[in-house]
C-alpha positions in Angstrom: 0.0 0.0 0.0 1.8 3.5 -0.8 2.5 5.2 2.6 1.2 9.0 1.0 2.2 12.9 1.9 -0.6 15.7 1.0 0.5 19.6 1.1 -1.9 21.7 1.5 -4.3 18.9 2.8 -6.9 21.1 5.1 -7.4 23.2 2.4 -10.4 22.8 -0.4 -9.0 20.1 -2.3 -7.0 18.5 -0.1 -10.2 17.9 2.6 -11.4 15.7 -0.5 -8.4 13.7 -1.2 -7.8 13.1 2.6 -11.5 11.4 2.3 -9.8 8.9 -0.2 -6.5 8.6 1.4 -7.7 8.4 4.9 -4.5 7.0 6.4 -2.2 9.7 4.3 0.0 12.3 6.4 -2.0 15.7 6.1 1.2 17.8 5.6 -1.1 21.0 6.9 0.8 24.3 5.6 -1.9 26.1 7.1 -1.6 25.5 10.8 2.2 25.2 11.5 5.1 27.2 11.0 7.4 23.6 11.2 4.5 22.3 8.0 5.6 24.6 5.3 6.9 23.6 2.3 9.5 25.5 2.0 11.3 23.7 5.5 12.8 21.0 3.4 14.8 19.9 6.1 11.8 19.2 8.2 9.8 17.9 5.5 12.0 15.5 4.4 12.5 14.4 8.1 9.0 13.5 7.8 9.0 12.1 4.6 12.3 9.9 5.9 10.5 8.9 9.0 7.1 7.7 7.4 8.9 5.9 4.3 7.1 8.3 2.0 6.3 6.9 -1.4 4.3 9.4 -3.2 3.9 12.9 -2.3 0.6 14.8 -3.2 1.7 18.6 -3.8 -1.7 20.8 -3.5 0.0 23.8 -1.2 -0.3 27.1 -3.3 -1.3 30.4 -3.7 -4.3 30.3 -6.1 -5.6 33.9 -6.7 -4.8 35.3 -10.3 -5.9 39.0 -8.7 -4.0 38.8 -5.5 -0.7 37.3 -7.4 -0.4 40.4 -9.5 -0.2 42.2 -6.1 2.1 40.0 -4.3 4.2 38.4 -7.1 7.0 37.9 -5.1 4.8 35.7 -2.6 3.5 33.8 -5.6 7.2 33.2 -6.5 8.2 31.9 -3.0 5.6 29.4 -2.5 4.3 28.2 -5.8 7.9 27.8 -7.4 10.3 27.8 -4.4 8.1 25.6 -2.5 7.7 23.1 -5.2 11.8 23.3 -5.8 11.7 22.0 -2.0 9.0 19.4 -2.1 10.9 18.1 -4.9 14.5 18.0 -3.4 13.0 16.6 0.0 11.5 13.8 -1.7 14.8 12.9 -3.8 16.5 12.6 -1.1 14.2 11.2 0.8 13.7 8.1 -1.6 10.1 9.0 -2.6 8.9 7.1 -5.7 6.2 9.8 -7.6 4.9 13.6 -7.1 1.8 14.5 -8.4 1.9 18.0 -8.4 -1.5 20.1 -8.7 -1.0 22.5 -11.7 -3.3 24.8 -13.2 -5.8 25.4 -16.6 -4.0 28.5 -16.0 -0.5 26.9 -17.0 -1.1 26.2 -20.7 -1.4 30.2 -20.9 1.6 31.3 -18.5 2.0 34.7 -19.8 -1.8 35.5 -18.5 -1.1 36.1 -15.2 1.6 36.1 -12.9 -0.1 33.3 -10.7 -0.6 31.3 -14.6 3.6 31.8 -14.6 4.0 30.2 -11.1 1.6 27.3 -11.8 3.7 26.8 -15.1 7.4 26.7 -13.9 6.8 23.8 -11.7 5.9 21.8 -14.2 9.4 22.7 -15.8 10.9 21.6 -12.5 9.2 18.6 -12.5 10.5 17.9 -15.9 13.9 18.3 -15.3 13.5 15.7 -12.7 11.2 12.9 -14.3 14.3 10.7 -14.4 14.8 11.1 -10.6 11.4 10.5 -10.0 8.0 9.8 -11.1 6.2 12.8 -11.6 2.5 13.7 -13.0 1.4 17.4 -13.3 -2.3 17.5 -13.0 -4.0 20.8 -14.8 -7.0 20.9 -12.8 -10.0 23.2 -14.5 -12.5 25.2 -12.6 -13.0 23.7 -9.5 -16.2 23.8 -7.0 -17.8 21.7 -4.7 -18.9 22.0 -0.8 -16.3 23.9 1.0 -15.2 25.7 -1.1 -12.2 28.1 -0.9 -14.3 31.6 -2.8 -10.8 32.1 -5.1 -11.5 28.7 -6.5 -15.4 28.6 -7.3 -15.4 32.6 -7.2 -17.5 32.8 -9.9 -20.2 30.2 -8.9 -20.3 31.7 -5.2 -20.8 35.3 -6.3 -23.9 34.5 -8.6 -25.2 32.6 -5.9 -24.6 35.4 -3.5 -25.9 37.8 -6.3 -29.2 35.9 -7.4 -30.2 35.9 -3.6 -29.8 39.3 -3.4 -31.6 39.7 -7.0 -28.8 41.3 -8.5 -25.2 39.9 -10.2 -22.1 41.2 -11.7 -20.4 40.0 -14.7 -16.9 41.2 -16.2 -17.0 41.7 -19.8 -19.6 40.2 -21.7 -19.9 37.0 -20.5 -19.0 35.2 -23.2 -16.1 34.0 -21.6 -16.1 30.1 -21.0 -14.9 27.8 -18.3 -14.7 23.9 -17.6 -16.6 23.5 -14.4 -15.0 20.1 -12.6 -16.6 19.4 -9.0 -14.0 18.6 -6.3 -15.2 15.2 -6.1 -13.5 14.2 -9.6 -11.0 16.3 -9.2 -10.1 14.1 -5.8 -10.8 11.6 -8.1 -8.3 11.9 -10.2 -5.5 12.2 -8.1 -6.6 9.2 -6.8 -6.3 7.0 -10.4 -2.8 9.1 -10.7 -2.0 7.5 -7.3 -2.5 4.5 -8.2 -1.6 4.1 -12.1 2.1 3.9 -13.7 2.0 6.9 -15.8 5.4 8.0 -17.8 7.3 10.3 -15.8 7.2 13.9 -17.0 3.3 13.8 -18.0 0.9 17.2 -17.8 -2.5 16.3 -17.8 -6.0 17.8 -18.8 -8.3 17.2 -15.6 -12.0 19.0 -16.4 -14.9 17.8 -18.0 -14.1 18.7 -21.7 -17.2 21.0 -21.6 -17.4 24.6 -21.5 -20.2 26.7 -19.9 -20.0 30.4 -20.5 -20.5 32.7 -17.9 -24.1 34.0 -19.0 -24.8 30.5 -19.1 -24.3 29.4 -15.5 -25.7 32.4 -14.6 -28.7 31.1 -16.0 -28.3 27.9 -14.7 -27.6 29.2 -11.2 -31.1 31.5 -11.5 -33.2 28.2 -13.0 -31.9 25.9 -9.7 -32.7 28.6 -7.0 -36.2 29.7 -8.8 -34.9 32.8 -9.7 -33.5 35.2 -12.0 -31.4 38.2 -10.7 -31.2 41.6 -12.7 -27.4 40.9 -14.3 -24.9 43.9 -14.5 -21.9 44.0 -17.5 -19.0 45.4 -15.8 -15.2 46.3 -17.3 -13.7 42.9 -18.4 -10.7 41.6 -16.1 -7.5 40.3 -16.7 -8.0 36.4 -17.7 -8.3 33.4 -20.0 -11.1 34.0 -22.6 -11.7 30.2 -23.2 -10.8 27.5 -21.0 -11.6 23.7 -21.6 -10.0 20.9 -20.9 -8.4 18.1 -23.7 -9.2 14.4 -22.0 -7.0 12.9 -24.4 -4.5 12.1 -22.0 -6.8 11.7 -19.2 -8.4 8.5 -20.4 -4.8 6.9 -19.7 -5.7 7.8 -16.3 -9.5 5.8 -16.8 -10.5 8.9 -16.1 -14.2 10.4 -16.8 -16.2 13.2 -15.1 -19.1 11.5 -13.2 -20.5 15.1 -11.8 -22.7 16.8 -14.6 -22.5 20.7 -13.8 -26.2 21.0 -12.8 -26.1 18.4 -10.8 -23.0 19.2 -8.8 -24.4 23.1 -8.6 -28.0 21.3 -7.2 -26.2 19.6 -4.6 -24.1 22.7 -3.8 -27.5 24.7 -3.6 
């Protein structure tokens, strides 16, 4: 049985792989100074100590707004942190990283957080014959719990339609690939468990696109209401976002949450 490591494992994602890897080490960069991935010594003490064979890397900074703020945070944690999880677990012996990249990464000029989702999966590269490594380009991601700079968009309409009234930048043509948690969780879990070539990015959405007017629509229909909708200046961001499943299906990997449905049980 592989003896497993999650970063970032209290946060949104993480609460739903540690539901599939019960008995993994909750590496929780959150609540401890000692727990943060960029203390390699002490990480790869733990990693050492528990005979570590695959590390789940989830810990990062995920806001494209806040990163143009902060770059140099972004920098330190995303990129940085990942150099360290990586170096811990080579010397540490650990067999694969599967390392939770970004939709954001296939466009890494877009944003500085798109740049620091991207270089890790350079890293990783340059050390997929030290290690088995899988980089995971995880869509738009919602679901119970969830952090609001993941499902931002999803939360504000809800928040909006209750209060009959919603906000959307540009004209809302825009289009995302809407992936609940649960897959997502999912996913890592088949990458766990399946020999994959070292090296390998892959497409983890639905391979369907909703635009934005759309799931405001949707959102409206579910809660028996349709709020008065607002066109504001268009932000910085991807225009159209969907994920290939080409390579996914090596994984056995297929969405089982349809986007109403996982936005009917989040209502």
């Amino acid at each position: 049985m592989n003896k497993i490591l999650v970063t970032g494992s209290s946060g949104f994602v993480g609460s739903y792989v540690m539901e599939l890897f019960p008995d993994a080490i909750g590496y929780d960069v959150k609540n401890s100074n000692k727990d943060n991935i960029l203390n390699k010594q002490h990480l790869f003490r733990i990693l050492k100590k528990n005979k570590t064979d695959t590390i789940i890397h989830l810990a990062a900074y995920v806001s494209v707004a806040d990163s143009e703020k902060q770059p140099q945070i972004y920098k330190k944690n995303n990129i940085e942190g990942t150099m360290c999880v990586v170096g811990a677990a080579i010397k540490a012996g650990v067999g694969k990283i599967i390392y939770a990249s970004s939709s954001a990464s296939s466009q890494p000029t877009s944003s500085i957080y798109a740049l620091t989702k991207y270089v890790p999966e350079l890293i990783l590269d340059c050390f997929k014959d030290e290690i088995d490594t899988v980089s995971l380009r995880f869509f738009n991601i919602y679901g119970k719990g969830s952090n609001p700079v993941y499902g931002r968009v999803i939360d504000n309409f809800i928040k909006g339609t209750k209060r009959g009234r919603i906000i959307i930048h540009g004209d809302g043509k825009q289009t995302r690939d809407f992936i609940h948690a649960r897959d997502v969780a999912r996913a890592i879990k088949l990458a766990v468990e399946k020999k994959i070539t070292s090296g390998s990015v892959i497409d983890i959405g639905t391979g369907k696109t909703t635009s934005v007017n759309r799931l405001a629509v949707i959102i409206g229909e579910l809660m028996q209401k349709q709020p008065r909708i607002i066109y504001d200046d268009p932000r910085k961001e991807v225009r159209y976002s969907k994920a290939d499943l080409t390579k996914a299906r090596h994984l056995s990997f297929k969405p089982g949450i349809d986007l109403r449905e996982g936005l009917r049980d989040l209502l």
